[in-house]
C-alpha positions as CSV (number, residue, x, y, z in Angstrom):
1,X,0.0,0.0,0.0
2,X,0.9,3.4,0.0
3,X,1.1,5.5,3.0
4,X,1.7,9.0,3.9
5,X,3.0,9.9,7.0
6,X,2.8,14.0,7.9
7,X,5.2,14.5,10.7
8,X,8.6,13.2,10.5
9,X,9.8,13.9,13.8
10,X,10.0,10.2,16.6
11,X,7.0,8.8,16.1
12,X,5.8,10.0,12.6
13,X,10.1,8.5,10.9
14,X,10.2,5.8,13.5
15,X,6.5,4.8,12.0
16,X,7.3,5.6,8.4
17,X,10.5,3.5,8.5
18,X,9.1,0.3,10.0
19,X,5.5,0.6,8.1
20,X,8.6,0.5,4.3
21,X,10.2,-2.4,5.9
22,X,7.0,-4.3,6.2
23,X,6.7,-3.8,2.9
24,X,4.2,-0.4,2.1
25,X,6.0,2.8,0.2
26,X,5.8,5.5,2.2
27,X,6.0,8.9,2.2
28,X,7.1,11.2,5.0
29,X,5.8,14.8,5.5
30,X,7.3,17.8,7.3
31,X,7.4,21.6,6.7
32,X,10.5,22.0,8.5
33,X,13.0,21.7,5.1
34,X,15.8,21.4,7.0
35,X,14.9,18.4,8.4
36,X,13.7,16.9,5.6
37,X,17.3,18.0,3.7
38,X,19.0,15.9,6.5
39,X,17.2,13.0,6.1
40,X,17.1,13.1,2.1
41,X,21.1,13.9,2.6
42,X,21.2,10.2,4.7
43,X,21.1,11.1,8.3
44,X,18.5,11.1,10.7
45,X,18.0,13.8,13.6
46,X,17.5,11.4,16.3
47,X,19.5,8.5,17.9
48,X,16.9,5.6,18.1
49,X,18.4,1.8,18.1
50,X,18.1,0.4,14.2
51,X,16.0,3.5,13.0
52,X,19.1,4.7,11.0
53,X,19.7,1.0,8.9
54,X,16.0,1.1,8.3
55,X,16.4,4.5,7.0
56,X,18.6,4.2,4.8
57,X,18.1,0.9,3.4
58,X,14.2,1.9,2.6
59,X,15.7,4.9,1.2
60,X,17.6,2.9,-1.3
61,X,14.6,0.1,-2.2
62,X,12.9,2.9,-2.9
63,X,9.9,2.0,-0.4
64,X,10.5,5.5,2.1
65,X,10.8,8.9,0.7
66,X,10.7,12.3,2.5
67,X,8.8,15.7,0.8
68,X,8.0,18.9,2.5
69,X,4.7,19.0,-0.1
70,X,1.6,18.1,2.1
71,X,-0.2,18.2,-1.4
72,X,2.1,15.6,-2.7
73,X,1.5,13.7,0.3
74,X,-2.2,13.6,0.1
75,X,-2.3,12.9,-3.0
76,X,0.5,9.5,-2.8
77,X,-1.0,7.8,0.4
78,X,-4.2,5.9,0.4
79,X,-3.6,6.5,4.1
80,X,-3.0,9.3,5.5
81,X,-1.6,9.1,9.2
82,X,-1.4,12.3,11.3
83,X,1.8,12.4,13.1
84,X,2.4,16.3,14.4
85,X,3.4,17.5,17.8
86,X,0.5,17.6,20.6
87,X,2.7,20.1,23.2
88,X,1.3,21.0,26.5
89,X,-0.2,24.2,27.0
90,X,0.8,26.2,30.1
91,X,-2.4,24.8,31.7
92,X,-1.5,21.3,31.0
93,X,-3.8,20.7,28.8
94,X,-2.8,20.0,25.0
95,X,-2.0,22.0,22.4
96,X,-4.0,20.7,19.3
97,X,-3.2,23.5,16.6
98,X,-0.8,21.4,14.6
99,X,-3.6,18.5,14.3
100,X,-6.3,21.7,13.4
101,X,-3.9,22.9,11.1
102,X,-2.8,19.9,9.3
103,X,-6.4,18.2,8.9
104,X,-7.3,21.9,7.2
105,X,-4.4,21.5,5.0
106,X,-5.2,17.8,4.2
107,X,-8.9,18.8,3.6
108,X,-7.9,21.2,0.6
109,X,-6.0,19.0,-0.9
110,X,-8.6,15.8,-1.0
111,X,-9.6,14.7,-4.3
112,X,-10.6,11.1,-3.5
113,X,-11.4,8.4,-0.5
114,X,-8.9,8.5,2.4
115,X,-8.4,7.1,5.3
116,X,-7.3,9.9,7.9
117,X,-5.5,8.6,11.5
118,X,-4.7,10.3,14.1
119,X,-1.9,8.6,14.9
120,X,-0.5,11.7,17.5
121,X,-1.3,11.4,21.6
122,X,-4.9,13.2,21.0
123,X,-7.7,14.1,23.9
124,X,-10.3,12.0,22.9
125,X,-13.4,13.4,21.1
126,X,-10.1,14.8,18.5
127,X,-10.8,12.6,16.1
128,X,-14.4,13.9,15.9
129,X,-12.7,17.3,15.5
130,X,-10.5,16.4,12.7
131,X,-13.2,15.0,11.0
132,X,-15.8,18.1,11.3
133,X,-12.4,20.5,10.2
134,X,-11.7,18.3,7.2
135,X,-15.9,18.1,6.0
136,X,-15.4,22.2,6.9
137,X,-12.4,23.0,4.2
138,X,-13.0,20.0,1.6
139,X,-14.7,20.2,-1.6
140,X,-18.5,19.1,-1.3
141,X,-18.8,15.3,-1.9
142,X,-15.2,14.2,-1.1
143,X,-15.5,10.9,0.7
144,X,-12.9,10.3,3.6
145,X,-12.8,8.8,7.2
146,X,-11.0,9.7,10.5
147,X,-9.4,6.7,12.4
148,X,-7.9,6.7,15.7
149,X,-4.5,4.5,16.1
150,X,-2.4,5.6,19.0
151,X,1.4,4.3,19.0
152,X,2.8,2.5,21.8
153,X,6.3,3.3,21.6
154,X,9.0,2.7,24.0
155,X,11.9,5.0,23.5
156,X,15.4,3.4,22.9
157,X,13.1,0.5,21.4
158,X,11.0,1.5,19.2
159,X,11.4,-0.1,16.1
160,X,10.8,-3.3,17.6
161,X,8.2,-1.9,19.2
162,X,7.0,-1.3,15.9
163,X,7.8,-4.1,14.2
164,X,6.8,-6.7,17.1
165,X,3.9,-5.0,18.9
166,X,2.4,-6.3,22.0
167,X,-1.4,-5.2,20.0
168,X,-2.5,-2.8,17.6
169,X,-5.3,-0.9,18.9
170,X,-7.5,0.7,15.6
171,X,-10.3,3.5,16.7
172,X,-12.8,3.8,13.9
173,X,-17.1,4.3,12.8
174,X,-16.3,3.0,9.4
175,X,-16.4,-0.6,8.2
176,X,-14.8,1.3,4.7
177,X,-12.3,2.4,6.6
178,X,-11.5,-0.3,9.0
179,X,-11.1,-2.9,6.7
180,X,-8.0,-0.9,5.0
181,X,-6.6,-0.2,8.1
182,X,-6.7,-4.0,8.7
183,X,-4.6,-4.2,5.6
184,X,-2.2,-1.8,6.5
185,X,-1.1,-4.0,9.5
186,X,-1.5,-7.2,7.4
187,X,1.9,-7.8,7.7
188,X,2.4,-7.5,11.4
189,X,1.9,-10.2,13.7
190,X,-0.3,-8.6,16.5
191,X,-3.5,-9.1,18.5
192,X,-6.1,-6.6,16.9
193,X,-8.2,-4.3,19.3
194,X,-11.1,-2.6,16.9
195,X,-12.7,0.0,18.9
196,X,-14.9,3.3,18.5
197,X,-12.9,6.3,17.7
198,X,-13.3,7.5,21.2
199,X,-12.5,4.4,23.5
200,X,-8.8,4.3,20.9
201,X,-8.4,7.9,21.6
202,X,-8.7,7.4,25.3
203,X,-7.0,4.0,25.1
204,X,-3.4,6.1,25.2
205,X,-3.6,8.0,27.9
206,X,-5.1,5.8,29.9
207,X,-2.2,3.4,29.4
208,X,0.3,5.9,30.3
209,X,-1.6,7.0,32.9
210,X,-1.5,3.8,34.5
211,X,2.4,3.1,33.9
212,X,3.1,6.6,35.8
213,X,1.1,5.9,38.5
214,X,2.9,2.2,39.1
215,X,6.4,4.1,39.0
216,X,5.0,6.8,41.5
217,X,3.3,4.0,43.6
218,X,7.0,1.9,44.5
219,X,8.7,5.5,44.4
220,X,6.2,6.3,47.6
221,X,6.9,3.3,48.8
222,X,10.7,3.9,48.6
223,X,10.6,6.3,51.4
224,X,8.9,3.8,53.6
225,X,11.5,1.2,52.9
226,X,14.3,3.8,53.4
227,X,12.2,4.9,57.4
228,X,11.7,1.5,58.1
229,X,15.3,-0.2,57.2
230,X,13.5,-2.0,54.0
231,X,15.1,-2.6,50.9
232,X,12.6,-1.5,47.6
233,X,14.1,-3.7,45.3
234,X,13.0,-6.7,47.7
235,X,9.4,-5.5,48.0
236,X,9.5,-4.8,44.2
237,X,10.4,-8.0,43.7
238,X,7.9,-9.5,46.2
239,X,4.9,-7.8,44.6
240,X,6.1,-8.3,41.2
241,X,6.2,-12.0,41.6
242,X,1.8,-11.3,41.6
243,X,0.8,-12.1,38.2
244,X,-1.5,-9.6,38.3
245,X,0.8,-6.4,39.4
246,X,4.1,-8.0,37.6
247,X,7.3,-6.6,37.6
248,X,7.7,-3.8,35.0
249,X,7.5,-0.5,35.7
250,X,7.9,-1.1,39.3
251,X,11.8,0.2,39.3
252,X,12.3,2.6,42.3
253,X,14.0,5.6,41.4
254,X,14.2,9.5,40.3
255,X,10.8,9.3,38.7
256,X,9.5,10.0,35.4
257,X,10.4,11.9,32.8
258,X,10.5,12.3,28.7
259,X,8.8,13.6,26.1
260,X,4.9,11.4,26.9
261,X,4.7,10.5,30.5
262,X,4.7,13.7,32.1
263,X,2.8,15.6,29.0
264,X,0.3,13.4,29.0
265,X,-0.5,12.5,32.9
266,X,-1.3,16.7,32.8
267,X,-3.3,16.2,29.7
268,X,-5.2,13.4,31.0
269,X,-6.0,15.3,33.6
270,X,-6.9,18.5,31.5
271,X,-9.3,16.3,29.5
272,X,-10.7,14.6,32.8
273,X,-11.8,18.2,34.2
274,X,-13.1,19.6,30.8
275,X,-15.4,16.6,30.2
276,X,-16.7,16.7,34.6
277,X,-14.7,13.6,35.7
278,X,-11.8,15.2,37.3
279,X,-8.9,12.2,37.9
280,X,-7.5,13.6,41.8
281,X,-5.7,10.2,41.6
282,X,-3.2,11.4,38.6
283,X,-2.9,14.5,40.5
284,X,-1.2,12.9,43.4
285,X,0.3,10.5,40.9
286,X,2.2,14.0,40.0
287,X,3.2,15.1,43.5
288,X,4.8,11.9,44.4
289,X,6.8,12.3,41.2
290,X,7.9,15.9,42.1
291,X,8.9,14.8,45.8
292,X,11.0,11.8,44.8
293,X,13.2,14.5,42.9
294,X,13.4,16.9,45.6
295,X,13.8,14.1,48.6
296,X,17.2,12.8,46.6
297,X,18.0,16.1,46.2
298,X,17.7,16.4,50.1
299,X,19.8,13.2,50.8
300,X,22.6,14.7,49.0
301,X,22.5,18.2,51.0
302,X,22.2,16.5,53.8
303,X,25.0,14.1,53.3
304,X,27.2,17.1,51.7
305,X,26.2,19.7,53.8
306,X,27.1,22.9,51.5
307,X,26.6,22.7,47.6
308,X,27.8,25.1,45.9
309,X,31.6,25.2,44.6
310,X,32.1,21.3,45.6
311,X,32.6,19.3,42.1
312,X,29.8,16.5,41.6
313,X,29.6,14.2,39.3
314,X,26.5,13.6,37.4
315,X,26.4,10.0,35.2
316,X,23.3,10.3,32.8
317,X,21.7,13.3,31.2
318,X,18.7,11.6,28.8
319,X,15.9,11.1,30.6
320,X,16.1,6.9,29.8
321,X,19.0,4.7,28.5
322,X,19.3,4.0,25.0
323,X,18.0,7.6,23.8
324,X,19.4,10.8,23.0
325,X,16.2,12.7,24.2
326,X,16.6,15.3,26.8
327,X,13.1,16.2,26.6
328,X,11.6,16.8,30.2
329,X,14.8,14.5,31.4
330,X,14.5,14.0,35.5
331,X,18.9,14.0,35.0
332,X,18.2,17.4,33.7
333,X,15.8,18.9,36.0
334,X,18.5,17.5,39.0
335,X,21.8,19.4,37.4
336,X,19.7,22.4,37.5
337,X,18.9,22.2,40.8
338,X,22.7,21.7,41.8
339,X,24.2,24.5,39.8
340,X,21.2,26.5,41.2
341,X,23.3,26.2,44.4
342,X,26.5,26.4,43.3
343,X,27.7,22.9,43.1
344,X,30.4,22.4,39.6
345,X,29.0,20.1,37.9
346,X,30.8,17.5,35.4
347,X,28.7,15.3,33.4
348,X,28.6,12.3,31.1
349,X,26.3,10.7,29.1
350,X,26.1,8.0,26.3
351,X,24.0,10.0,23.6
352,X,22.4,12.7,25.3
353,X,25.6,15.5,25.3
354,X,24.6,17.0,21.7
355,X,21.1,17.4,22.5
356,X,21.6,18.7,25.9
357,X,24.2,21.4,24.3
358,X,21.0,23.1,22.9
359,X,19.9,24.1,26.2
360,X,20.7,27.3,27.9
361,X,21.8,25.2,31.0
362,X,24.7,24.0,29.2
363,X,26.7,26.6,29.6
364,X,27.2,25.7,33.4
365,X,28.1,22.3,33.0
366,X,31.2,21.1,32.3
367,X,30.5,17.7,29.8
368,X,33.5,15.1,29.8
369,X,34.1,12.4,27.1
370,X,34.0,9.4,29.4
371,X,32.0,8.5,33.0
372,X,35.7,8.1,34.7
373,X,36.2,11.4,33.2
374,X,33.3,13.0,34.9
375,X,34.0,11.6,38.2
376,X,37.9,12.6,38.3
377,X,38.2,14.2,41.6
378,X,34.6,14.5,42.2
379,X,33.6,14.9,45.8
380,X,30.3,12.8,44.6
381,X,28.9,10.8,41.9
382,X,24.7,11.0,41.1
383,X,24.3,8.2,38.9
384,X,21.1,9.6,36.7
385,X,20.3,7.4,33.8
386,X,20.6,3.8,33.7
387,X,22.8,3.7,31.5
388,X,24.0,-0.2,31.3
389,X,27.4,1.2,31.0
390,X,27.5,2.5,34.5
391,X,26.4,-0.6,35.9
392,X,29.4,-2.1,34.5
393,X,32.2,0.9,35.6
394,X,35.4,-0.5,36.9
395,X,34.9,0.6,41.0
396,X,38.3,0.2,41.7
397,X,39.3,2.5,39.0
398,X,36.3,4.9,40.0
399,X,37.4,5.3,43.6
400,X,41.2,6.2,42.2
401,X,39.9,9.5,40.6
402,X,37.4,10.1,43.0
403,X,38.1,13.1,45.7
404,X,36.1,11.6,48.6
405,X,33.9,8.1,48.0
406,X,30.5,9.2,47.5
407,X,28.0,7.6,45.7
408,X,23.9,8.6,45.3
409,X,22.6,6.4,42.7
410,X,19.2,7.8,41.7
411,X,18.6,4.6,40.2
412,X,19.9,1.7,42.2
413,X,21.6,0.6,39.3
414,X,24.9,-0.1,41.3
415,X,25.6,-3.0,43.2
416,X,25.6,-1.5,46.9
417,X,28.1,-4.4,48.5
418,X,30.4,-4.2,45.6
419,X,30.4,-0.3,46.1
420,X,30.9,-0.5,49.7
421,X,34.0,-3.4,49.3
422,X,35.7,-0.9,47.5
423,X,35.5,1.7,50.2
424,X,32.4,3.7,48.7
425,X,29.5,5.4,51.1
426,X,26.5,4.3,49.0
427,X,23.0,5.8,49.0
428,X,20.7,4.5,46.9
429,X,17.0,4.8,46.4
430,X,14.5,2.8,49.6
431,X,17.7,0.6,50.0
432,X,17.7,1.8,53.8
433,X,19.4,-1.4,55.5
434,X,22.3,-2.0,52.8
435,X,26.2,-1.4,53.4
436,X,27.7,1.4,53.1
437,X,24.6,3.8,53.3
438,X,25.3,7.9,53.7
């Protein structure tokens, strides 16, 4: 089939690029022409596991290719998937002019039957938006439909997210309109969820809704371990071992970030209040997230006394491993806090330093080539990001440049009785009875 995609940024290239190795030639839309001059030049914007070979080899069979012409899109795709930003507004709520904006411009440019998806994180009742823009700005008698097909992406792995997913969820009124979108994930192997427009819609942000408020849930419950000489990682693993809680998502640590969860927990939210069925539980779900920042951030003033002018050590800037997105990053939110009180901070990360460099706070960080660089004489080291690198760190080595042994690992991704063998003061996350606490 062929498919246009109008967005090109995570989702809408990470989508196009897996949708032309399954087969379909695709087209990918943007109106930012530098972008699109980058990707036709070979490169991708964005560091994503396996999304530049998929690139590039669809590129050359010819199945993927990139335009800044939303007429030229409409008229190649016999599906048309919606893939534009939905910021937050200052209120929380979302910021839905690039989806009124995008249906208008598809609506002017219809000629024949299409099938329209929202494929963006939209409040629901958008789709019935879209669809009363597009009959607004269209010539009389086009026929076209509006789907809803959120995308359950995973950051750092995506494309197999894409290319193995755990169900395919399809929002729709239309049987017309259904059945191509049934033919569009022919060639995935997936459980199929066909739903109204409006249950898909809510589908999204009632999934990562739920994902937030497990992280906040074992984050509360870190404190309690850490009052009541507990370890978290025990009682994760306790709880975990209930087939109906499981295991994921029940890692105790800085709390969420990133581009999705903490957009759309406000937006969720937003939409709960504007439709009379306000959500208090999401609410709280967003204070326990903001505490778990500023109680590390406690631990370490305590444990340090003074901040400012002593050297620290920060491993991990992108908000999750295996990205280079800084987007709304907990890492980044914690180095502003310590330069905010003077500390001089040194920094590492994987693939987060070039995106990070295009923030104003850069400028007060000093960013290292290596994590033993970071840490040389270092009177702490915040481990951030869980980063499988860090786990891995020679401690032996660590301690040598290190100025005084101090670890506070925001993630409990250390081992706390190797740390303390090798002469380290550990202090992780609701690991209150280990060795070698601050």
């Amino acid at each position: 089939m062929k498919l246009t995609i109008i967005g090109s940024g995570y989702v809408g290239l990470t989508t196009g690029a897996c949708f032309a190795e399954a087969g379909h030639h695709v087209m990918c839309v943007d109106n930012d022409p530098r972008k699109i001059q980058t990707l036709l030049d070979g490169n991708i914007p964005i560091y994503e596991p396996g999304l530049a070979t998929l690139v590039k080899k669809n590129v050359v069979s010819k199945r993927l290719q990139f335009t800044t012409s939303t007429e030229d899109g409409v008229n190649y795709g016999e599906v048309i998937f919606i893939a534009v930003p939905t910021p937050p507004q200052p209120d929380g709520s979302v910021d839905l002019s690039y989806i009124e904006k995008v249906a208008r411009e598809i609506a002017v440019c219809l000629d024949s039957y299409r099938v329209i998806v929202d494929k963006s994180t939209v409040p629901v009742k958008t789709g019935e938006r879209v669809s009363q823009t597009i009959r607004r700005y269209a010539k009389a008698g086009v026929e076209f439909d509006v789907v809803s097909n959120p995308e359950f992406l995973r950051e750092g792995s995506a494309v197999d997210d894409l290319m193995h997913p755990d169900r395919i969820v399809i929002g729709g009124n239309s049987d017309r309109a259904l059945a191509v979108m049934q033919k569009v994930y022919e060639p995935f192997v997936a459980p199929v969820l066909v739903t109204d427009i409006n249950s898909a819609e809510l589908i999204k942000h009632a999934a990562n809704s739920f994902l937030a408020l497990k992280i906040s849930y074992i984050n509360a419950l870190s404190e309690i371990c850490e009052i009541s000489g507990a370890d978290v990682e025990k009682v994760a693993e306790g709880i975990g071992m209930d087939k109906r809680i499981g295991r994921s998502f029940l890692n105790a640590g800085l709390g969420y970030g990133g581009s999705c969860f903490p957009k759309d927990i406000s937006a969720f939210i937003a939409i709960a209040e504007q439709l009379g069925a306000p959500l208090n539980l999401l609410k709280e779900v967003e204070k326990i997230n903001a505490h778990q920042l500023n109680r590390f951030l406690q631990g370490i003033r305590e444990a340090l006394w003074v901040l400012k002018d002593k050297k620290l050590a920060v491993w991990g800037i992108s908000f999750k491993p295996n990205t280079d997105d800084v987007r709304s990053s907990v890492a980044v939110n914690l180095i502003e806090a310590l330069v905010a009180e003077g500390a001089k901070v040194t920094a590492f990360d994987p693939k987060g330093m070039e995106k990070f460099k295009e923030l104003p706070l850069a400028g007060k960080v000093t960013l290292t080539e290596s994590a033993l660089e970071a840490a040389r004489d270092a009177e702490a080291l915040i481990v951030a990001t869980e980063w499988p690198e860090f786990a891995t760190v020679d401690l032996a080595e660590l301690r040598d440049v290190m100025r005084t042994p101090l670890i506070f690992d925001g993630r409990n991704l250390l081992d706390p009785e190797a740390a303390a063998s090798h002469g380290f003061q550990y202090r992780g996350i609701g690991r209150g009875t280990l060795p070698g606490l601050v």
